[in-house]
N, C-alpha and C positions, 0 to 999 in steps of 0.2 A: 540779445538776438532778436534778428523780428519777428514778429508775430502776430498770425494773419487768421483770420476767419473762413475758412473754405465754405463753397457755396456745399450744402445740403441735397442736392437733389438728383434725380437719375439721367444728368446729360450722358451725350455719347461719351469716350473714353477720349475722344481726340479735343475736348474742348473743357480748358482752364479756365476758372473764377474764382475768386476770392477778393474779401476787404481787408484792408490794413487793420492795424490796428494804432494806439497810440505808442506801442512798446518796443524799443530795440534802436531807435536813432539818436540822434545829438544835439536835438533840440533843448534850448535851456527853456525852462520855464518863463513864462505859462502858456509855452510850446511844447512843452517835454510831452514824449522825444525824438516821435518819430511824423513830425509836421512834414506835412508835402507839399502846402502850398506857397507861393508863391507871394501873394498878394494878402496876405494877412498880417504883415509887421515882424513878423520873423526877421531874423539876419538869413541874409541870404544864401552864406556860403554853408551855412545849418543846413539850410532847404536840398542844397545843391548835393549838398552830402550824403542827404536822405534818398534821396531820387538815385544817388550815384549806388547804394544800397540795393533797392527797388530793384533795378535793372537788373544785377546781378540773378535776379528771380525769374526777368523776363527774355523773352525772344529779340526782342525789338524794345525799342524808344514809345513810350505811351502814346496816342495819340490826345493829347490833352485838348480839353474846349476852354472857351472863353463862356462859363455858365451865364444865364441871365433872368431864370428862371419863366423862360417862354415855354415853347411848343416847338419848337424846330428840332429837329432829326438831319445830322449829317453822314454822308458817306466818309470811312473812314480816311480815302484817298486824296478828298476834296479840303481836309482838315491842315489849317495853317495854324502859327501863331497868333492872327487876328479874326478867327473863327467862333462867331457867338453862335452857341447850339447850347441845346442841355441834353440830345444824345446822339449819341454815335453807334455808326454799326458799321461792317464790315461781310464780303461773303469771301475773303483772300486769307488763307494762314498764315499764321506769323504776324499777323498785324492787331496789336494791342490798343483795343478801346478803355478806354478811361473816363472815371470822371470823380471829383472830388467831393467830399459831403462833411459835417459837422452840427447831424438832427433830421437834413433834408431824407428823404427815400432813396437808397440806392438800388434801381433792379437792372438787374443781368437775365438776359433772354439769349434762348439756342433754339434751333429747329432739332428734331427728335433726329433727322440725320446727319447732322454738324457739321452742316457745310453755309450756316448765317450765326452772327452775332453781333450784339448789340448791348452797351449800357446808356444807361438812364440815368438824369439827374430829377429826381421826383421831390420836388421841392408842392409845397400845398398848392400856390400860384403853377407851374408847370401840371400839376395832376387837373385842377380848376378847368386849364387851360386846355386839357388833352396831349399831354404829349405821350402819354401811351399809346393812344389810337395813334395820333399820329405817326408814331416809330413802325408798328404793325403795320399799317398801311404803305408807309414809305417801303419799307422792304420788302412788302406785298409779302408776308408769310400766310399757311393757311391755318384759321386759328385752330387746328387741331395737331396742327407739326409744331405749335409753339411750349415751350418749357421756360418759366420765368421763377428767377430768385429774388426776393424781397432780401435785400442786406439791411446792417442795423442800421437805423433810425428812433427818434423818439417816441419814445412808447406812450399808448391810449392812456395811461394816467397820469403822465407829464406834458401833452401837449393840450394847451388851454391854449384857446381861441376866443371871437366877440363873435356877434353876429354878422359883421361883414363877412368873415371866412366862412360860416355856414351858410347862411344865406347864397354865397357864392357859386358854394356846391350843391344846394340846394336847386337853385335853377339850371343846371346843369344835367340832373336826374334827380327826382326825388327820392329815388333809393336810397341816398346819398344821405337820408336823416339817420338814417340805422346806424351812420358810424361815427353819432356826437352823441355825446352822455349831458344832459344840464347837470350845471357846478353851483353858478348864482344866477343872478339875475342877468342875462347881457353876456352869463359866459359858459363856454363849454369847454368840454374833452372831447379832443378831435382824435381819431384813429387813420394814422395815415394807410398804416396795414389795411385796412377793411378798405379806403377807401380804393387803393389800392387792386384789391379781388375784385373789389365790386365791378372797377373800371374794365379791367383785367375779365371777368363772367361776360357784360357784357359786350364784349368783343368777341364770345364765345373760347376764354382761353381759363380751362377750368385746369391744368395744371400746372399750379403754383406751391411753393416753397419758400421754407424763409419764414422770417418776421419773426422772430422770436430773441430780440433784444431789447434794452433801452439805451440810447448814448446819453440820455440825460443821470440814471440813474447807476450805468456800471463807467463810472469816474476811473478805474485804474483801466479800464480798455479803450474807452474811445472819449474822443475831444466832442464837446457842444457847447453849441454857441448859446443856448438859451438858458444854459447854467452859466457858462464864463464869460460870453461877451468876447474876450479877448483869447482865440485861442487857436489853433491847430487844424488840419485837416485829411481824414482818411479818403484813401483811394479803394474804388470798385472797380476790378481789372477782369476785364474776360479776353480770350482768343482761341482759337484753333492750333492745335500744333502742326496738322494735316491737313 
């Protein structure tokens, strides 16, 4: 059976989220088994069958992006098959944003009166980059009608970075040092969660949720790419049903 992750936190009543998990599809290994991408080496009719699954949970057809780990924000209307974004929003019910992860950051954002949504693909490079502000600003919400869930991702003790990635976010905000721990010489523990609020505060959006997994470390729930290399990918799904 599948088995999904519901977001945690006080949206209205009319607005669905949750992340997959790895559990309940027909993926064979070292997809197993409930893979939804596409573009990962999987057999495809695995994939097809996974999604065919999915559906069954949803109102609509996902609107899936072409990730790339930038800064761009799509309307969810505007969303084809050759759509590079890493998020998507929506202010129309019934219409399902998506987006795919395996370590990266998934967040889901509603306004407190649930009539906007949006996911995020928060990959380190996309968070670098601003695609949070970015998304906020694109749908011009006001940061105190905003509600965001942090889905899993890999946790502050298994994501090791160099100084390129700090440094990165470092000149970006120097707040931004608060959320690397030094390891060795050259290496840190990067905290996508922190960096994450941090992003998230300074946008003035202090209610947040979430964060409280690792896909590196809970192996029978979620697929990561920084332990397997070759492997599967979970979906973060929000919508309005009204």
């Amino acid at each position: 059976m599948m088995q999904m992750i519901h977001a945690n936190w006080p949206a209205p009543s009319n607005i669905v989220a949750f992340t997959t998990t790895r559990i309940g599809g027909c993926s064979q290994a070292p997809y197993d088994s409930f893979n939804l991408g596409e573009h990962v080496g999987d057999d495809l009719q695995s994939v097809l069958d996974n999604r065919a699954l999915l559906q069954t949970r949803l109102p609509a057809a996902p609107h899936w992006l072409r990730q790339v780990h930038g800064n761009c924000a799509v309307d969810a209307n505007a969303v084809t098959t050759a759509t590079e974004a890493d998020a998507v929003y929506t202010n129309q019910p019934q219409k399902v944003c998506g987006i795919l992860t395996a370590d990266c950051l998934p967040v889901l954002l509603c306004n407190r009166s649930g009539t906007q949504v949006a996911a995020i693909h928060g990959g380190w490079r996309g968070l670098a980059q601003g695609i949070l502000a970015k998304t906020v600003e694109t749908m011009n919400l006001a940061d105190d009608e905003v509600l965001a869930w942090l889905g899993p991702a890999i946790g502050p003790q298994k994501f090791e970075v160099g100084d390129d990635v700090r440094d990165c976010f470092l000149r970006q905000n120097p707040q931004h040092e608060m959320a690397f721990v030094a390891k060795s010489h050259g290496k840190w523990l990067g905290n996508l969660y922190q960096l994450a609020r941090l992003q998230l505060a300074g946008l003035g959006i202090t209610a947040v949720y979430g964060g409280d997994h690792c896909t590196m470390t809970e192996s029978e729930l979620f697929y990561s790419f920084r332990r397997d290399q070759q492997t599967g990918r979970m979906a973060s799904l929000i919508w309005m049903q009204t």
